[in-house]
C-alpha positions in Angstrom: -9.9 22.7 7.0 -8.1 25.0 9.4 -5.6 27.5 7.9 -3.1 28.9 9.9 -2.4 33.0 9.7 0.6 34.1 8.5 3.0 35.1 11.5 0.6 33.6 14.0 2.3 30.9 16.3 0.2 27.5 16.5 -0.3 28.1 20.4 -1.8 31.5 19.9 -3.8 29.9 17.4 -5.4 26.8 19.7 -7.1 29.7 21.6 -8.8 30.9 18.3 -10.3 27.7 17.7 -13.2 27.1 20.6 -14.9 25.0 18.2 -12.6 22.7 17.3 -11.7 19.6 19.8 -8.1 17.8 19.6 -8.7 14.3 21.3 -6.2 11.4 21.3 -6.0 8.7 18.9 -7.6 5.5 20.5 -6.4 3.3 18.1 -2.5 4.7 18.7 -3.2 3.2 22.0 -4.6 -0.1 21.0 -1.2 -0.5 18.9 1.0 0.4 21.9 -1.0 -2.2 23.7 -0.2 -4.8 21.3 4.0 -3.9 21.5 3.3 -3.7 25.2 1.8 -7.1 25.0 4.7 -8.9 22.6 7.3 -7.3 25.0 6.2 -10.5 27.1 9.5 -13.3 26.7 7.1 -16.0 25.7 4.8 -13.8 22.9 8.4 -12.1 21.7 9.9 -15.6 21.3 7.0 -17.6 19.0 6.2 -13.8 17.3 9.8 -13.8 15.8 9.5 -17.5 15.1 6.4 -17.6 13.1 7.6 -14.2 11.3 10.4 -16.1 10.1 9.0 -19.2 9.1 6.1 -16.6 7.2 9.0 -14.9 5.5 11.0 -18.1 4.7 8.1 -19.7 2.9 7.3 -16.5 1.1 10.3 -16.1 -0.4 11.1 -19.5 -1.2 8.7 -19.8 -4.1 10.7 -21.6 -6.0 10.8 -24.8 -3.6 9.3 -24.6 0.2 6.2 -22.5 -0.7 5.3 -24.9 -3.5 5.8 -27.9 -1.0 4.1 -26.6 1.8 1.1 -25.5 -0.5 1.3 -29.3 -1.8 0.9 -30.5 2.0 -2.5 -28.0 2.2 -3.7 -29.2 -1.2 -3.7 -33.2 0.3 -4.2 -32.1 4.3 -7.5 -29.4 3.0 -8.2 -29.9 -0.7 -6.9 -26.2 -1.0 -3.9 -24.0 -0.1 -3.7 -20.4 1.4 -1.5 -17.5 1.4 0.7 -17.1 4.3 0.5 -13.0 5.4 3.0 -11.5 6.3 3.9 -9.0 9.2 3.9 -5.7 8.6 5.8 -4.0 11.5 4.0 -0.6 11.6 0.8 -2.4 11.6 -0.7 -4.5 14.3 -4.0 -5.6 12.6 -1.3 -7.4 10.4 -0.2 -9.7 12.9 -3.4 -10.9 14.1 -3.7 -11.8 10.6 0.1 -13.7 10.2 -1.2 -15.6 12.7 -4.5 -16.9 12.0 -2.6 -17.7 8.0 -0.4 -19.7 10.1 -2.8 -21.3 12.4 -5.5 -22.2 9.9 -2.9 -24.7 8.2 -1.2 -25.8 11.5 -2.1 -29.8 10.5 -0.6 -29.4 6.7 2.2 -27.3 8.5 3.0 -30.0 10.7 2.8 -33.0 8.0 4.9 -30.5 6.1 7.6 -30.8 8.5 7.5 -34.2 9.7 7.8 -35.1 5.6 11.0 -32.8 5.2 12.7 -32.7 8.8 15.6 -35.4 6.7 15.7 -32.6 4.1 19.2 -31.2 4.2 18.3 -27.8 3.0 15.3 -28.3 5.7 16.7 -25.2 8.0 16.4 -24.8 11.8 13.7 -21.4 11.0 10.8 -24.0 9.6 12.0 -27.2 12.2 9.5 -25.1 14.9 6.6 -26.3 12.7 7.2 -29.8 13.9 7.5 -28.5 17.7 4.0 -28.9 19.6 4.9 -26.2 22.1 5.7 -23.6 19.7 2.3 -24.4 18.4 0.8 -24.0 21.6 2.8 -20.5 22.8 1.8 -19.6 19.3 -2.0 -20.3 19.7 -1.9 -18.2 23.2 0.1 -15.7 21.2 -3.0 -15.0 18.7 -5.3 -15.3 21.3 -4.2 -12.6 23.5 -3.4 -10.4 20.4 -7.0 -10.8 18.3 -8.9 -8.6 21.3 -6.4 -6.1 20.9 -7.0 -6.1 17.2 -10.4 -6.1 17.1 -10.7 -3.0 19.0 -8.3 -1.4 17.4 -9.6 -2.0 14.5 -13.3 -0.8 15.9 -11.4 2.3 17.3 -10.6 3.6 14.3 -13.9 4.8 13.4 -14.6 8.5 13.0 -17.9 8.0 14.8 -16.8 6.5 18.1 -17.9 8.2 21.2 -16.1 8.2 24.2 -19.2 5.5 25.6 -17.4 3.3 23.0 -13.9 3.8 24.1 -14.6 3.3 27.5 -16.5 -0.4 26.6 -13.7 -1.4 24.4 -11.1 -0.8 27.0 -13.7 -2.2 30.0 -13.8 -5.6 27.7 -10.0 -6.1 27.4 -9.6 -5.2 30.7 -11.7 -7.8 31.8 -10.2 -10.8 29.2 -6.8 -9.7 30.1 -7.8 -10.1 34.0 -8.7 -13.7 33.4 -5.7 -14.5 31.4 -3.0 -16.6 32.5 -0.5 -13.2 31.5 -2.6 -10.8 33.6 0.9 -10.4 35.8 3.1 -9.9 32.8 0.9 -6.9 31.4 
C-alpha cells in the first residue's frame, strides 16, 4: 500500500514511485462500449421495453408474476426469476436479457392468454409483439461479447497480449454485424 507524505503533493509523489505502474481500467472500457452500443435507436428502444416489462413483473408479485410463472410451469415444467437491470452494471443486462429470452414461448402464451385482461397494460402487450422479440434477440446478441470480455477483463492477471485479443475479437464480430455503421 502506498502512503502519501505529509505535505507532499500527489504529482511530486508519481515521480517517487518508479516501481509502481498506473494502467487504465479495461473493463471501464468494455462498459462504455456497452452504453456506446445501447445509444443505437433500435438497442435503446427494446432495452427500455424489456426493463420495464422485468420491472413490471417483479413488482407485481401479487398477480402478474404469479401468472406468468404459471405460464413457465405448463410451457417448461418450471419457472425462473426474471433479473433485473442494474444500471451501473453492464454484466447485469446481458443477464436481464437471457431471463427474458429463455422464457420467450411461456412469455408469449402469457400474453396472448391476458391481452383481453383490462388491467393487461400497454408495458407487457410487447411480449405478444414478434419484432420486439426479434430487436430484442439482436439486442442480447450484440451485448453478450461485450460482457463476456468485460467480464474476462476484470482479472488482475491480464496482460496486455489479452487486452489486445479481446478487443481484436469484438472488433472482428462487430465488423460482420448488421450495426457495424451505427457503432
Amino acid at each position: 500500500m502506498l502512503k502519501q507524505k505529509v505535505g507532499v503533493s500527489v504529482v511530486s509523489s508519481r515521480t517517487m514511485l518508479t516501481s509502481v505502474a498506473l494502467l487504465k481500467c479495461f473493463a471501464h472500457d468494455m462498459n462504455n462500449l456497452v452504453k456506446s452500443v445501447l445509444r443505437i435507436r433500435t438497442f435503446r428502444t427494446v432495452t427500455k421495453q424489456a426493463e420495464a416489462v422485468v420491472n413490471y413483473l417483479n413488482a407485481s408479485s401479487a398477480k402478474w408474476l404469479p401468472r406468468a410463472q404459471e405460464m413457465m410451469m405448463q410451457t417448461y415444467g418450471k419457472h425462473w426469476k426474471f433479473s433485473t437491470l442494474a444500471p451501473t452494471r453492464w454484466n447485469s443486462m446481458q443477464g436481464c436479457f437471457a431471463s427474458l429470452l429463455r422464457v420467450k414461448t411461456a412469455m408469449q402464451m402469457f400474453a396472448v392468454k391476458y391481452r383481453d385482461d383490462v388491467d393487461f397494460n400497454c408495458t407487457m402487450s410487447v411480449l405478444g409483439d414478434g419484432e420486439f422479440w426479434s430487436s430484442f434477440k439482436e439486442a442480447e446478441q450484440a451485448v453478450h461479447p461485450i460482457c463476456f470480455a468485460s467480464f474476462n477483463l476484470q482479472s488482475d492477471e491480464n496482460t496486455l497480449a489479452d487486452v489486445v485479443i479481446v478487443f481484436r475479437d469484438l472488433y472482428d464480430k462487430f465488423h460482420r454485424s448488421m450495426y457495424c455503421n451505427d457503432l
